[in-house]
Kinemage of the C-alpha trace (Angstrom):
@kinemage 1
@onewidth
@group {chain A} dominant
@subgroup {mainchain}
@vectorlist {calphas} color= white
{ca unk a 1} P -33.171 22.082 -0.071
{ca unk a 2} L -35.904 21.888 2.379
{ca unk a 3} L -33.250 20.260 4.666
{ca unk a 4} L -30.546 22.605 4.095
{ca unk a 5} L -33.920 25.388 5.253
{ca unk a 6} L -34.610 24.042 8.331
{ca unk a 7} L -30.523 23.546 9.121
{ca unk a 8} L -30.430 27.543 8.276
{ca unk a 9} L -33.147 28.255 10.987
{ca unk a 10} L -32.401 26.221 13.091
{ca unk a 11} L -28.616 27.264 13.221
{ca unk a 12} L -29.221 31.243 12.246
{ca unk a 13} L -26.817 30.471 9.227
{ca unk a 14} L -28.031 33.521 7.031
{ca unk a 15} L -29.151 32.063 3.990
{ca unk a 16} L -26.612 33.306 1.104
{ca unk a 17} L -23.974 31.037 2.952
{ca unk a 18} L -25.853 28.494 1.828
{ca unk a 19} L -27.028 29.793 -1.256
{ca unk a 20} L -30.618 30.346 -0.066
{ca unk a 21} L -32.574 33.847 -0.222
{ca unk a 22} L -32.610 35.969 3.087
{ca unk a 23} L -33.997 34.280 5.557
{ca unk a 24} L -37.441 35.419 7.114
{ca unk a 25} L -35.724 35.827 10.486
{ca unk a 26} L -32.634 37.985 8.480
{ca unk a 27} L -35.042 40.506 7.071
{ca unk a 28} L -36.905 41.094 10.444
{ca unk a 29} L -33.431 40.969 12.435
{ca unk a 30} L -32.098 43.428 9.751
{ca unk a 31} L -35.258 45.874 10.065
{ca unk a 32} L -35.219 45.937 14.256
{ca unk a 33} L -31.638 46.849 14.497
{ca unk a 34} L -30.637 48.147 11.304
{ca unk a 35} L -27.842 45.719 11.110
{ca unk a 36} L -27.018 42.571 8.750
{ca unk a 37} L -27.381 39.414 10.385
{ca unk a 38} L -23.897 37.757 11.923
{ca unk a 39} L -22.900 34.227 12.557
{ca unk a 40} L -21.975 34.035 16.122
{ca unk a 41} L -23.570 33.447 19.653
{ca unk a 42} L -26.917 34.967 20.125
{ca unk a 43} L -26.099 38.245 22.167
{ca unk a 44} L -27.762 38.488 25.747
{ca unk a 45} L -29.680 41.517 24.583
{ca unk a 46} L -31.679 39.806 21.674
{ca unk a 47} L -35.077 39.077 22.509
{ca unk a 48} L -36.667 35.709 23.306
{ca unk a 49} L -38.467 34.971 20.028
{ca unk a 50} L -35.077 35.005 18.128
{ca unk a 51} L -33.174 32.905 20.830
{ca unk a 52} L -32.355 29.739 21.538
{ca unk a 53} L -34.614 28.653 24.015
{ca unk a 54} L -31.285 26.143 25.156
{ca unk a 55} L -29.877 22.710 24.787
{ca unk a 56} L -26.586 22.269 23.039
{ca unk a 57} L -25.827 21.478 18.986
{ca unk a 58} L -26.784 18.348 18.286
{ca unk a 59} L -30.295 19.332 20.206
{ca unk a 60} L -30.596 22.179 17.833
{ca unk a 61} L -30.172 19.942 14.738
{ca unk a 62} L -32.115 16.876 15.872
{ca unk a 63} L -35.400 19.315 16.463
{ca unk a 64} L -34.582 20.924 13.213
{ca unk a 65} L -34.555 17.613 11.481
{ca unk a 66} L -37.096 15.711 12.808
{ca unk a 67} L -35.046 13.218 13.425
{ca unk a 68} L -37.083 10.461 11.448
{ca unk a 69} L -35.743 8.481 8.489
{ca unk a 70} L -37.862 8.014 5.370
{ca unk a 71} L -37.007 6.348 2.110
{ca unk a 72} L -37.498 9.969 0.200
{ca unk a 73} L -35.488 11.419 2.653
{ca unk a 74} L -32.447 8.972 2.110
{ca unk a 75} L -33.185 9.309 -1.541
{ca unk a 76} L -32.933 13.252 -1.373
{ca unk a 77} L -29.263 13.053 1.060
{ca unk a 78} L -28.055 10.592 -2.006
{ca unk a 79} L -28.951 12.844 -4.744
{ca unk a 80} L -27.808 16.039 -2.810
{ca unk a 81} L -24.551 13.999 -2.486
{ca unk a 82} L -24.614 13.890 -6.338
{ca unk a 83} L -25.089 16.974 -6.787
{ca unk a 84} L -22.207 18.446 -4.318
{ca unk a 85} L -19.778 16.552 -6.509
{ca unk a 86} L -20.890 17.804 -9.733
{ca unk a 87} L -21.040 21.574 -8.569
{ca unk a 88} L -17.346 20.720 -6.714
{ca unk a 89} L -15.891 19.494 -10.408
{ca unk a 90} L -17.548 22.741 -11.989
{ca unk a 91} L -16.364 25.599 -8.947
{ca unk a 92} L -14.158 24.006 -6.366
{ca unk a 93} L -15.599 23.355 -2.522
{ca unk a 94} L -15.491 26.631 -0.694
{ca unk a 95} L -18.821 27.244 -1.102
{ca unk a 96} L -20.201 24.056 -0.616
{ca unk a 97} L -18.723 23.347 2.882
{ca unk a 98} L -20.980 24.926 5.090
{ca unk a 99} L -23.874 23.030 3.477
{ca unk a 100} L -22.353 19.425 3.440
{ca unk a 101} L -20.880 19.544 7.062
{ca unk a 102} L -24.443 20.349 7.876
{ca unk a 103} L -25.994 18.358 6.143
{ca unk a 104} L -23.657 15.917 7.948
{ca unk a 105} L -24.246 16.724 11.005
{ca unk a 106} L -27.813 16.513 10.740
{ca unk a 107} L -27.922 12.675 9.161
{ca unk a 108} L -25.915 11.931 12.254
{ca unk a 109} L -28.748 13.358 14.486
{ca unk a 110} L -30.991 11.175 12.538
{ca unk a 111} L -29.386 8.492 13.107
{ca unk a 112} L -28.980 9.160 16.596
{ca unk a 113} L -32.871 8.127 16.887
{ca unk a 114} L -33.750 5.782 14.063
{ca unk a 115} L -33.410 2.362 15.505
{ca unk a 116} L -34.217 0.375 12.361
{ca unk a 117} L -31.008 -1.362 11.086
{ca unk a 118} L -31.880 -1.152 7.396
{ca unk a 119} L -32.326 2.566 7.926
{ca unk a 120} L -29.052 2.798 10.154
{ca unk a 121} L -26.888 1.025 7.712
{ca unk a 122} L -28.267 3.550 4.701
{ca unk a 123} L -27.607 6.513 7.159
{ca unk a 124} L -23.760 5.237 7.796
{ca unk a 125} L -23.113 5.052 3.883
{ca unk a 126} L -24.349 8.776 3.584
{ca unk a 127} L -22.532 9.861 6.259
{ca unk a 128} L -19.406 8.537 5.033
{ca unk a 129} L -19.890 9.709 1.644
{ca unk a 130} L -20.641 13.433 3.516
{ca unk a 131} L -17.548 13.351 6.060
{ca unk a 132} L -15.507 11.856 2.620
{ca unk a 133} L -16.811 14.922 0.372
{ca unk a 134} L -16.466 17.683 3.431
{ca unk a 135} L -12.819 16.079 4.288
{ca unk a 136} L -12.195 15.854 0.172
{ca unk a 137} L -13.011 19.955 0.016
{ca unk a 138} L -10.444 20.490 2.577
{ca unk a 139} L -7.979 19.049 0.820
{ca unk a 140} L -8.555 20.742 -2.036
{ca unk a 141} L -8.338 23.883 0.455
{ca unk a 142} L -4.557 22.669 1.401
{ca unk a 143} L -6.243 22.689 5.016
{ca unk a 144} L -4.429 19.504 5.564
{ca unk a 145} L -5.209 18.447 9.250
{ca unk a 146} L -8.866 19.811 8.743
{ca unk a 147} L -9.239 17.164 5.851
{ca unk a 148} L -7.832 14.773 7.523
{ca unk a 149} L -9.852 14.909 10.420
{ca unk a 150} L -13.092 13.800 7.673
{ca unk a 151} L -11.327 11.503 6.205
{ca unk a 152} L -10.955 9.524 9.447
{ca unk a 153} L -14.858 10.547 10.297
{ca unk a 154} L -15.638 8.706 7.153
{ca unk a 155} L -13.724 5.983 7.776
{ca unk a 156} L -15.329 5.146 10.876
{ca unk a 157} L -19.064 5.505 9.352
{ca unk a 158} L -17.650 2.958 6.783
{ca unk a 159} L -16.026 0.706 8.918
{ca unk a 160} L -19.202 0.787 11.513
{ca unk a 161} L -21.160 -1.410 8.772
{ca unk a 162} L -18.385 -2.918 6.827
{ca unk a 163} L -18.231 -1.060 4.231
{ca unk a 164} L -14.485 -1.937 2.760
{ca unk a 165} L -15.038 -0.924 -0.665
{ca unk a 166} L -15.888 2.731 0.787
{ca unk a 167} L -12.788 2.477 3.189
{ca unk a 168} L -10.978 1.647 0.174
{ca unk a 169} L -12.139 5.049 -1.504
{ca unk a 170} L -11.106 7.288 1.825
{ca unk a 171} L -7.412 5.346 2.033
{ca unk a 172} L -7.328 6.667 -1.492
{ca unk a 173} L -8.263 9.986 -0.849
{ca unk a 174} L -5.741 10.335 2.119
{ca unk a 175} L -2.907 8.313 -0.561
{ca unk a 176} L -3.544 11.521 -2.811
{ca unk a 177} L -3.122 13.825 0.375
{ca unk a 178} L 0.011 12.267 1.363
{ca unk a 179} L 1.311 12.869 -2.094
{ca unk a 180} L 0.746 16.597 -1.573
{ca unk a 181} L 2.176 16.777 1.816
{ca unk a 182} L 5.619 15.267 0.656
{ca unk a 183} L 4.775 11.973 2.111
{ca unk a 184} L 5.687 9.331 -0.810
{ca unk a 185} L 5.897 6.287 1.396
{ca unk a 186} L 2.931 7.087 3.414
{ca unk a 187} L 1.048 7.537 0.636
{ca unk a 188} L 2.025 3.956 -1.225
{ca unk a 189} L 1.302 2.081 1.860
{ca unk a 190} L -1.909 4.041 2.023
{ca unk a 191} L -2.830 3.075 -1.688
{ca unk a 192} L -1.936 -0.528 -0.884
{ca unk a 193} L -4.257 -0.364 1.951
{ca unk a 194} L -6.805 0.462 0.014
{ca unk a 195} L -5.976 -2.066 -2.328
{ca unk a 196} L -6.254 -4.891 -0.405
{ca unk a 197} L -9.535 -3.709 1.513
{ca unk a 198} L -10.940 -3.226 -2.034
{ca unk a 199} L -9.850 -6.961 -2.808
{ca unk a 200} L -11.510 -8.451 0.209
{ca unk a 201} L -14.806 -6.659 -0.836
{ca unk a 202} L -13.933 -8.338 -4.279
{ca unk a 203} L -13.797 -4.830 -5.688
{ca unk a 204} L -14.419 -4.321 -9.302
{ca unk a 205} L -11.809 -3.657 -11.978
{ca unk a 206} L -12.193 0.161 -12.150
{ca unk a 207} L -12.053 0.553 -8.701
{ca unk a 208} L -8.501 -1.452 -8.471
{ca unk a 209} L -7.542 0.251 -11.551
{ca unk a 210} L -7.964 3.651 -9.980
{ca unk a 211} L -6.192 2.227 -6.861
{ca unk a 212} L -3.358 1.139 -8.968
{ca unk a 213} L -3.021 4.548 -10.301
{ca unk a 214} L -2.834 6.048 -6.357
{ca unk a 215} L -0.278 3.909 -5.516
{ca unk a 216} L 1.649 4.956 -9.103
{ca unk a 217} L 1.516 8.825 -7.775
{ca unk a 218} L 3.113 8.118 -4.666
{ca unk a 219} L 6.388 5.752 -6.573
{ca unk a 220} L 6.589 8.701 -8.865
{ca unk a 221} L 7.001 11.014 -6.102
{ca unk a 222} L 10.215 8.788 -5.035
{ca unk a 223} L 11.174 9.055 -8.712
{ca unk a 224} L 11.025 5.134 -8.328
{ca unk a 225} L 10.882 4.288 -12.131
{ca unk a 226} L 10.037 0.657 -11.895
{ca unk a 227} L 7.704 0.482 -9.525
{ca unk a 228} L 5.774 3.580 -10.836
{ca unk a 229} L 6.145 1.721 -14.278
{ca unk a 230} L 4.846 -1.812 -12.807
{ca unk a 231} L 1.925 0.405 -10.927
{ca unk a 232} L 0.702 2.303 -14.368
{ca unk a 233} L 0.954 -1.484 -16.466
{ca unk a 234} L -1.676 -3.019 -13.474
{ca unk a 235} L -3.769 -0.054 -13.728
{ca unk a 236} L -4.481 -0.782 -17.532
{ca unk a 237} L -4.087 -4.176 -17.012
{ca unk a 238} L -7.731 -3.755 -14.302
{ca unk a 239} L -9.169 -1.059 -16.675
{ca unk a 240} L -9.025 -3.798 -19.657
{ca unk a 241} L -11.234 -6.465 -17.578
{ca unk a 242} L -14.032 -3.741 -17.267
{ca unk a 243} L -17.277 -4.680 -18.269
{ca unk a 244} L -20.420 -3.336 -19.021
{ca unk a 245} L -22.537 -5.721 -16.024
{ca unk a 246} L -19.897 -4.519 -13.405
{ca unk a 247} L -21.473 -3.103 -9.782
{ca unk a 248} L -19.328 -0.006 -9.941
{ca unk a 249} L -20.250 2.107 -6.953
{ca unk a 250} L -21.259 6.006 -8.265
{ca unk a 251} L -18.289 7.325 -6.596
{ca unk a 252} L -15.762 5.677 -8.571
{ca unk a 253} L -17.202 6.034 -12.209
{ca unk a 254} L -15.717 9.083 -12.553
{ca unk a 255} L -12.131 7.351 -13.368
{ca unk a 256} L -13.116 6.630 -16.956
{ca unk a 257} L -10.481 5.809 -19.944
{ca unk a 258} L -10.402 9.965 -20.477
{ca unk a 259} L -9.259 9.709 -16.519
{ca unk a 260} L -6.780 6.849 -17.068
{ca unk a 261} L -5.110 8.774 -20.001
{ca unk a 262} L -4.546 11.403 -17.623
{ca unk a 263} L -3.214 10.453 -15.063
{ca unk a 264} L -0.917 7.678 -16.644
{ca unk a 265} L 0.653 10.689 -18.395
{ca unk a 266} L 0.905 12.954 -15.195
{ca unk a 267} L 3.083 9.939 -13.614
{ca unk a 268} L 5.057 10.077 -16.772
{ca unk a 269} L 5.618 13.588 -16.364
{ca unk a 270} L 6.391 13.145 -12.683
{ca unk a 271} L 8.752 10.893 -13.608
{ca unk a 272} L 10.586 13.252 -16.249
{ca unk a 273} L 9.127 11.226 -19.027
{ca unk a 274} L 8.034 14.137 -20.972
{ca unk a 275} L 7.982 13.012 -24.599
{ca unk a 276} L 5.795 10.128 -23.430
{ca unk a 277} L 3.395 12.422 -21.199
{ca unk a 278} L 2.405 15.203 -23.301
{ca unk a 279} L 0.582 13.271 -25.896
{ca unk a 280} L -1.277 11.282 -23.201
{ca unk a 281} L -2.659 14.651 -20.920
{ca unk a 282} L -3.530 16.128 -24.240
{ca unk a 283} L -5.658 13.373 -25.414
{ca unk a 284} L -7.429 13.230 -22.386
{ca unk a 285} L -7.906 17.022 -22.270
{ca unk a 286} L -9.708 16.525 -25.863
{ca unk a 287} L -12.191 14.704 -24.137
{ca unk a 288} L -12.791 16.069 -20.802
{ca unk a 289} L -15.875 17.279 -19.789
{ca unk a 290} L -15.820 21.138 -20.512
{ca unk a 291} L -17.635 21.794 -17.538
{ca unk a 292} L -15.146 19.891 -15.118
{ca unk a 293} L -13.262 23.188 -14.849
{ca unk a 294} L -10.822 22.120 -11.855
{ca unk a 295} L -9.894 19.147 -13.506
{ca unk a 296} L -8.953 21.059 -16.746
{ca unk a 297} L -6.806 23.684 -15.137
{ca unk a 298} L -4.906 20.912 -12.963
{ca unk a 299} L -4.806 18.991 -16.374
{ca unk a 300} L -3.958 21.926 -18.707
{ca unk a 301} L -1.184 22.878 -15.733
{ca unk a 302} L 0.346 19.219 -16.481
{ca unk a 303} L 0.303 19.848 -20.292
{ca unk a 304} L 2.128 23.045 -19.899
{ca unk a 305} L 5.029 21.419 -18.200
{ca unk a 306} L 5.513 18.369 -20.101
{ca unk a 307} L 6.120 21.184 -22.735
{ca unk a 308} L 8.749 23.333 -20.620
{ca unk a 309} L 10.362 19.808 -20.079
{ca unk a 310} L 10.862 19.623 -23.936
{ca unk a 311} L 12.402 22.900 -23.572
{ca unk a 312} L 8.634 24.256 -25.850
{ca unk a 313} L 8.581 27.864 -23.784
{ca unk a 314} L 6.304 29.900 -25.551
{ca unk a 315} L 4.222 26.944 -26.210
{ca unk a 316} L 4.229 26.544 -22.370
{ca unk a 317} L 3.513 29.694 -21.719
{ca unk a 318} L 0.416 29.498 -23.653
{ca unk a 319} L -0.790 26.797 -22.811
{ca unk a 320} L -0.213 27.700 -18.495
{ca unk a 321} L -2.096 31.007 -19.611
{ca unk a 322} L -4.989 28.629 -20.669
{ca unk a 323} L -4.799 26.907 -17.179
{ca unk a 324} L -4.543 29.734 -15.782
{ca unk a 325} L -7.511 31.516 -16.880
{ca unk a 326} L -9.538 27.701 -15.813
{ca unk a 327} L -8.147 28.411 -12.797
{ca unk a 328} L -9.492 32.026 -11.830
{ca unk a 329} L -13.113 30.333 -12.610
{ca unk a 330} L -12.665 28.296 -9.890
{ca unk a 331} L -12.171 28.453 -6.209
{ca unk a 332} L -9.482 25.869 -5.772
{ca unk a 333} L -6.027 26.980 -3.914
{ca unk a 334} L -4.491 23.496 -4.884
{ca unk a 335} L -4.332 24.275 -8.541
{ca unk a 336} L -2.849 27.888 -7.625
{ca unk a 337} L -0.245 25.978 -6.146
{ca unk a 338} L 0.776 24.488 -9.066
{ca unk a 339} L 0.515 27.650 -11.023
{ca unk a 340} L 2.952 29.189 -8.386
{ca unk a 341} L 5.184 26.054 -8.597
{ca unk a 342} L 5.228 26.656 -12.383
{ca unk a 343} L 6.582 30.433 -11.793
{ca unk a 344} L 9.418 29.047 -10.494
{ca unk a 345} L 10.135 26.531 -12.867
{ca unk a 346} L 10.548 29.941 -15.672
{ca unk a 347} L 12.565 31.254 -13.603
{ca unk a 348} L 15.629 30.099 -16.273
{ca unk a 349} L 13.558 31.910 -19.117
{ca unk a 350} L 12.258 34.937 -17.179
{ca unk a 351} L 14.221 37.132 -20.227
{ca unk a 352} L 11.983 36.020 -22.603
{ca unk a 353} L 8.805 38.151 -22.867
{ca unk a 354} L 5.782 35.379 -22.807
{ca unk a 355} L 7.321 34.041 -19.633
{ca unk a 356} L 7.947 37.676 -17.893
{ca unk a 357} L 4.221 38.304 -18.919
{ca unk a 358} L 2.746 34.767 -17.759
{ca unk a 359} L 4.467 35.632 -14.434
{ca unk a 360} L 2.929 38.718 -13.806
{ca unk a 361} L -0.746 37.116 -14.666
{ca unk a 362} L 0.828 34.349 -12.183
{ca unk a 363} L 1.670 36.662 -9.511
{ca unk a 364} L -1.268 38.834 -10.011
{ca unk a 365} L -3.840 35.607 -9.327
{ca unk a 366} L -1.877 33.905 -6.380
{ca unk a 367} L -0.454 37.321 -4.704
């Protein structure tokens, strides 16, 4: 926090952008001119205290950060990093951006001046992790090119020390982003990618079984049967050589057998498989984390229409009324998308009563 302090300062980011209390600076800015604080160039009028006394961005940010790497300081960017991820499960990333691209930008200061290469190779893998997460927020945005943009950012950091089992984990993420821009085939060769750079790091089972799982989106986008089929069977086929001495990194431990469940059942739905899906997402919604409230609104949005592919309307309705209500505690505009793409699928039952109602709630949420 002390970082994301100085960052504030030194940038005149008012502090509740951050989620800090008024800054010392906003309160005596507010009381001279009687006016809230706004982010923006420093007007010519404003005295000489408050100002910039020059020098561009990155000069800002390297005299805000001191630009000198310490173990505790690595230690703090890793568990911040930690932390972003657990409070992006619980309310989406909207709120988290502005902190994480500057907390980005200021590890890359630091490493602008820290010349030892134990230090420099630590600093790479948290600024990949940072341009991954601030590139993975995006995308959750539907702010496709913006994402993207990270995405190859963190590639780069990872690539700069060799890190392919991260590279592996940002192919993945752009796979999953080619799914949602209508890009099947980009997004299988992307998952392959990732597969064999995970392979030549001698990645570990869940990682390849969570790469196998990628790469089964992107066939059942195609509606390709088999090979979304053959892609689910190596997934479980990885999962079942986990063990418990495996070097997972922390960013992949999240795809547990709750996770695998899942998402073998959202292929199946993809794929029109519904009597074989809905048992699958509903298991694993059992034993989700309560508190992963994106996750259970995407997941709960799945449920719902396995059931309207068994023709189960009023059970679909309630269920996409659950989802729904996940969704309006979170900030996440890709799982309003799929609320808004399940509108339209009731558009055949929009005489019956649950479904004219559902819409409304629909329509009154996503505008």
């Amino acid at each position: 926090m002390a970082v994301i302090e100085r960052i504030a300062d030194g940038l005149r980011i008012p502090g509740h952008m951050l989620g800090l209390a008024d800054r010392n600076w906003e309160r005596s800015s507010a009381s001279c001119h009687g006016s809230p604080v706004t982010v923006g160039p420093v007007p010519a009028s404003q005295s000489a205290r408050d100002a910039p006394s020059g020098g561009d961005l990155n000069d800002i940010l390297a005299i805000a950060a001191g630009s000198r790497a310490t173990p505790n300081i690595l230690r703090s960017l890793q568990v911040s990093i930690e932390d972003y991820w657990r409070r992006d499960d619980q309310h989406g990333g909207e709120a988290l951006r502005p902190a994480v691209i500057g907390q980005l930008r200021y590890v890359t200061c630091v490493m602008r001046d820290t010349a030892d290469p134990n230090y420099r190779h630590s600093l790479h893998g948290i600024a990949a992790e940072l341009a991954r997460l601030a590139g993975w927020t995006y995308f959750d945005a539907r702010q496709y090119s913006a994402a993207q943009g990270y995405f190859t950012e963190s590639l780069r950091f990872a690539r700069d020390i060799d890190d392919r089992t991260f590279v592996a984990n940002v192919l993945a993420c752009l796979s999953l982003q080619a799914t949602y821009q209508d890009k099947p085939q980009d997004a299988i060769t992307l998952a392959r990618a990732a597969q064999d750079n995970a392979r030549l790091a001698t990645g570990t089972p869940r990682l390849l079984a969570m790469l196998s799982m990628r790469e089964a989106f992107g066939h059942a986008s195609t509606y390709d049967r088999e090979a979304a089929h053959r892609a689910i069977t190596e997934a479980h086929h990885h999962f079942e050589r986990i063990a418990d001495g495996d070097d997972d990194p922390v960013w992949v431990q999240y795809f547990d057998h709750t996770k695998l469940t899942v998402d073998t059942g959202i292929v199946l739905g993809q794929l029109g498989e519904a009597g074989a899906a809905e048992p699958l997402i509903a298991e694993g919604l059992q034993a989700e984390p309560m508190a992963n409230l994106r996750g259970r609104a995407f997941h709960t949005f799945w449920l719902a229409r396995t059931q309207l592919q068994q023709r189960e309307v009023e059970l679909a309705c309630a269920t996409a009324g659950e989802a729904l209500a996940l969704a309006e505690a979170v900030e996440s505009p890709r799982v309003r998308v799929h609320l808004q793409e399940f509108r339209q699928l009731l558009r055949p039952y929009r005489s019956s009563a649950p479904v004219a109602e559902l819409s409304d709630r629909i329509t009154g949420m996503t505008g």
